[in-house]
Backbone as JSON, one array per atom type, in Angstrom:
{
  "sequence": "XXXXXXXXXXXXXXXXXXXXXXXXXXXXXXXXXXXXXXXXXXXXXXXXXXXXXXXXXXXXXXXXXXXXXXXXXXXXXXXXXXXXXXXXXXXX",
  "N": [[-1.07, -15.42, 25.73], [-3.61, -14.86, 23.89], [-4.1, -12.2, 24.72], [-2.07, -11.03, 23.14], [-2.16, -11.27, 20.72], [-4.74, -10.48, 20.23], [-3.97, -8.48, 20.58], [-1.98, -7.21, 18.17], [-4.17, -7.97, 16.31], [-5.5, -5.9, 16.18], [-3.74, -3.53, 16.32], [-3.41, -3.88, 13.42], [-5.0, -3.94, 12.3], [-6.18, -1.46, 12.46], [-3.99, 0.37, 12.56], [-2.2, -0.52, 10.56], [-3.45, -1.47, 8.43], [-5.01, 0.81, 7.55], [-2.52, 2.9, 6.72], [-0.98, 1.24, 4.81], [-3.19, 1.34, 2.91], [-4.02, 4.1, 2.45], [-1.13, 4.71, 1.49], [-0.9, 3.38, -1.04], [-2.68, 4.36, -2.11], [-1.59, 7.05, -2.57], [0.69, 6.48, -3.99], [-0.5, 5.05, -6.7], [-2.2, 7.65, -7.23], [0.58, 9.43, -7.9], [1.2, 7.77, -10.22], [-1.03, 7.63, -12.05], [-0.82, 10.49, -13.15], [1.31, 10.95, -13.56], [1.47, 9.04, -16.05], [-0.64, 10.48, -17.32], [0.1, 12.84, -17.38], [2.48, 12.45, -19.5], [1.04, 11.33, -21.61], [-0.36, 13.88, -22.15], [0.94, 15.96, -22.5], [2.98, 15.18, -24.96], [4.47, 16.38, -26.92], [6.13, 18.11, -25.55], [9.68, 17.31, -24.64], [10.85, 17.64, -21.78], [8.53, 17.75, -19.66], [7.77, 15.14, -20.38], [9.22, 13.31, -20.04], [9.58, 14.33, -17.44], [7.48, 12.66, -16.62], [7.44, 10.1, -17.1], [9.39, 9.69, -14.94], [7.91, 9.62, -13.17], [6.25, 7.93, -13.62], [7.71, 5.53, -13.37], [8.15, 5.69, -10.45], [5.59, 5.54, -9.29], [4.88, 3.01, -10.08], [7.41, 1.74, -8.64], [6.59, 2.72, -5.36], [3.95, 1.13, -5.35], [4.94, -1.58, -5.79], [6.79, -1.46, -3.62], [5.11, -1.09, -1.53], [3.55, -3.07, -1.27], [4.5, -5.2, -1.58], [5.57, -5.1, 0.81], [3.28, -5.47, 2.39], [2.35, -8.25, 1.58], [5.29, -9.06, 3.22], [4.37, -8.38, 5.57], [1.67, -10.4, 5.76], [3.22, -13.2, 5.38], [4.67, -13.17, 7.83], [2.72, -13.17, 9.76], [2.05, -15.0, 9.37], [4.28, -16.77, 10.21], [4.52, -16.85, 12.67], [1.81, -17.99, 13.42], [-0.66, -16.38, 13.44], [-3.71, -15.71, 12.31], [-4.04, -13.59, 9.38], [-5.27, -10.44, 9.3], [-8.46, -9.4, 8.15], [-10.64, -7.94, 8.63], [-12.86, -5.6, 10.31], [-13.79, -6.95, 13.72], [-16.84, -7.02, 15.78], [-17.41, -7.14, 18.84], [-19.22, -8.55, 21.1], [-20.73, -7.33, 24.39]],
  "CA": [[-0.91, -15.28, 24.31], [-4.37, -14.71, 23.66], [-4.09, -10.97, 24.76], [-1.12, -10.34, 22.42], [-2.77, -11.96, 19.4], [-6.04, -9.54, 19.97], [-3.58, -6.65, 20.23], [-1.66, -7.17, 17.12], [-5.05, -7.34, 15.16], [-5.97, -4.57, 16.74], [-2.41, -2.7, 15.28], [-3.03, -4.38, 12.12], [-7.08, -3.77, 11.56], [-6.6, -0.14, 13.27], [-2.81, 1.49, 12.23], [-1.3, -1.01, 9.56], [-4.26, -1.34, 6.81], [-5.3, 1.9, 6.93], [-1.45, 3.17, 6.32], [-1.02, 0.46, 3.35], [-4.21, 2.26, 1.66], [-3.51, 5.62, 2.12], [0.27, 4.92, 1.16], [-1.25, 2.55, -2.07], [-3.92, 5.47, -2.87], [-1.12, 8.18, -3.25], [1.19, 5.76, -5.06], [-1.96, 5.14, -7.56], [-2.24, 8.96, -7.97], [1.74, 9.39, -8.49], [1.57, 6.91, -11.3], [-2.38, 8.28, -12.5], [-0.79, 11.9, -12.99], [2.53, 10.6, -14.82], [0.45, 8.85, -17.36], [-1.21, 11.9, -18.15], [1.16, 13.87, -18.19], [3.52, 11.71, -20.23], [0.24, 11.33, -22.69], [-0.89, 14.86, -22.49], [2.6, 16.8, -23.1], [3.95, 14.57, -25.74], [5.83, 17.45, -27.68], [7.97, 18.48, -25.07], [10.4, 16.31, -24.18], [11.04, 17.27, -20.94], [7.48, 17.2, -19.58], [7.36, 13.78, -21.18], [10.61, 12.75, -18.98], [8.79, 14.12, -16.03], [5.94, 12.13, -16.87], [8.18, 8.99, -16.92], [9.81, 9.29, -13.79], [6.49, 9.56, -11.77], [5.33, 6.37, -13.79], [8.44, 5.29, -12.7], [8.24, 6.1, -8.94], [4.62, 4.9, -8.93], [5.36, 1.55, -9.56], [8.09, 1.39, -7.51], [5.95, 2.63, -4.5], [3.39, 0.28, -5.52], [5.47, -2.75, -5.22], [6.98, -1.27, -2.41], [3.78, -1.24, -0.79], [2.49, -4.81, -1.51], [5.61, -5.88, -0.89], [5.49, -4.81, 2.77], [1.94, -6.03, 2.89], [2.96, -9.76, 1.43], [5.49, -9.5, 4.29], [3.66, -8.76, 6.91], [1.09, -11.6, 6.22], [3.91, -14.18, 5.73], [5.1, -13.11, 9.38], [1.82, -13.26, 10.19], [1.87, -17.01, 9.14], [4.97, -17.8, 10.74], [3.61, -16.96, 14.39], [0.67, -18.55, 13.75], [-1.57, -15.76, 13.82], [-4.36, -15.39, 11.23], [-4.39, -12.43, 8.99], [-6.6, -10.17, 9.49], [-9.11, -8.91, 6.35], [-12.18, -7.42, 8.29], [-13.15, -5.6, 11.63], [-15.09, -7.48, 13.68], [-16.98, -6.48, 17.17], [-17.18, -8.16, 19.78], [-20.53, -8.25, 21.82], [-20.02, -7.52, 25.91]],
  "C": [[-2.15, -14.69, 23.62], [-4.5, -13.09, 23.26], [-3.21, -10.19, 23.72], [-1.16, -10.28, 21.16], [-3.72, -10.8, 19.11], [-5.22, -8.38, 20.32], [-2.8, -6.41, 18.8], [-2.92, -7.22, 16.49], [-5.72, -6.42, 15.49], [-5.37, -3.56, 16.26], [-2.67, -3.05, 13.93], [-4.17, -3.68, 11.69], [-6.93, -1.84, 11.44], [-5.66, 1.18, 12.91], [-2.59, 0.6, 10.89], [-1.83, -0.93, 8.28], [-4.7, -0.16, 6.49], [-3.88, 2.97, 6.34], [-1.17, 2.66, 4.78], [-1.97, 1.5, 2.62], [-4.24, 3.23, 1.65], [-1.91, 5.63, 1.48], [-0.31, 4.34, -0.53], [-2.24, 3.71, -2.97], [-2.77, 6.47, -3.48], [-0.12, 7.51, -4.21], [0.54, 5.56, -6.32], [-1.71, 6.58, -8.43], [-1.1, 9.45, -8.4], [1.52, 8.88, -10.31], [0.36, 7.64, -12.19], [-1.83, 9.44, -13.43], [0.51, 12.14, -14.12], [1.86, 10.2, -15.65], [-0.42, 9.72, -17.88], [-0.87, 12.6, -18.43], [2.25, 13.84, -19.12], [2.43, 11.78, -21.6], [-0.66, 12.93, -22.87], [-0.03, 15.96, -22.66], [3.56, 15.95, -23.71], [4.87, 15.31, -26.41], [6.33, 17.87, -26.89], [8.49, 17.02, -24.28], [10.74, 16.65, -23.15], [10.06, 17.14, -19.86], [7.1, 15.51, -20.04], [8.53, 12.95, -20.12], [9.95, 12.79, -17.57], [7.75, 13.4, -15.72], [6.45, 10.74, -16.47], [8.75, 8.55, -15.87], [9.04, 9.2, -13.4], [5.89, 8.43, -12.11], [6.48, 5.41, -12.94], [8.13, 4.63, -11.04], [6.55, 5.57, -8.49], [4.64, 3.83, -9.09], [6.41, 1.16, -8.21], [7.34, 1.78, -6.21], [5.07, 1.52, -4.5], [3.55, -1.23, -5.16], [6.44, -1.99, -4.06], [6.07, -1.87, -1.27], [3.25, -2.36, -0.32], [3.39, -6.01, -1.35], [5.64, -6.37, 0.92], [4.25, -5.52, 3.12], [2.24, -7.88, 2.82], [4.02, -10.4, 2.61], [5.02, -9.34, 5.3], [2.51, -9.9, 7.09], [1.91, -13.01, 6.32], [4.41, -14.05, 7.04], [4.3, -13.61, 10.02], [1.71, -14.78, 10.82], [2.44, -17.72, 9.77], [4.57, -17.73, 11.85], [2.06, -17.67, 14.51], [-0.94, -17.83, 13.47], [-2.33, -15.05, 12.18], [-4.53, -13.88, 10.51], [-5.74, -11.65, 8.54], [-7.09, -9.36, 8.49], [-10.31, -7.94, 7.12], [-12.31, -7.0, 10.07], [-13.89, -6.12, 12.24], [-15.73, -6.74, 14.95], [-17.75, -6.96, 18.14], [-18.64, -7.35, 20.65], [-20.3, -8.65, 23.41], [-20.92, -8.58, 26.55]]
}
């Protein structure tokens, strides 16, 4: 069990968190880009629509996102296996 434990935080530390924050960064800039463009083309109305959906669509990624993250540490929890926050490295 030991071995299967230090390979999941190995997937987690190595593929899973850096996915979350690159997926959470462009979600961010989605939403960033609508709010500016929703507040910096207020006279047209359909610039202002496009502005809305992307605030839109950046939330919803957002909690998408943190969603997926919230479940993968409750999984985490139910196997037992501590979630992992920080790389560490191991001295031979």
């Amino acid at each position: 069990m030991p071995v299967i434990n230090s390979f999941l935080d190995s997937v987690i530390v190595q593929i899973i968190n850096p996915i979350i924050l690159l997926l959470s960064a462009g979600a961010f800039v989605v939403l960033a880009w609508g709010i500016f463009e929703f507040i910096w083309k207020a006279d047209d109305d359909k610039a202002r629509e496009t502005g809305r959906r992307a605030i839109l669509w950046g939330f919803v990624g957002l909690a998408i996102i943190f969603g997926a993250y919230g479940i993968i540490n409750t999984a985490l929890g139910a196997f037992n296996i501590a979630p992992v926050t920080k790389v560490t490295q191991t001295q031979p």
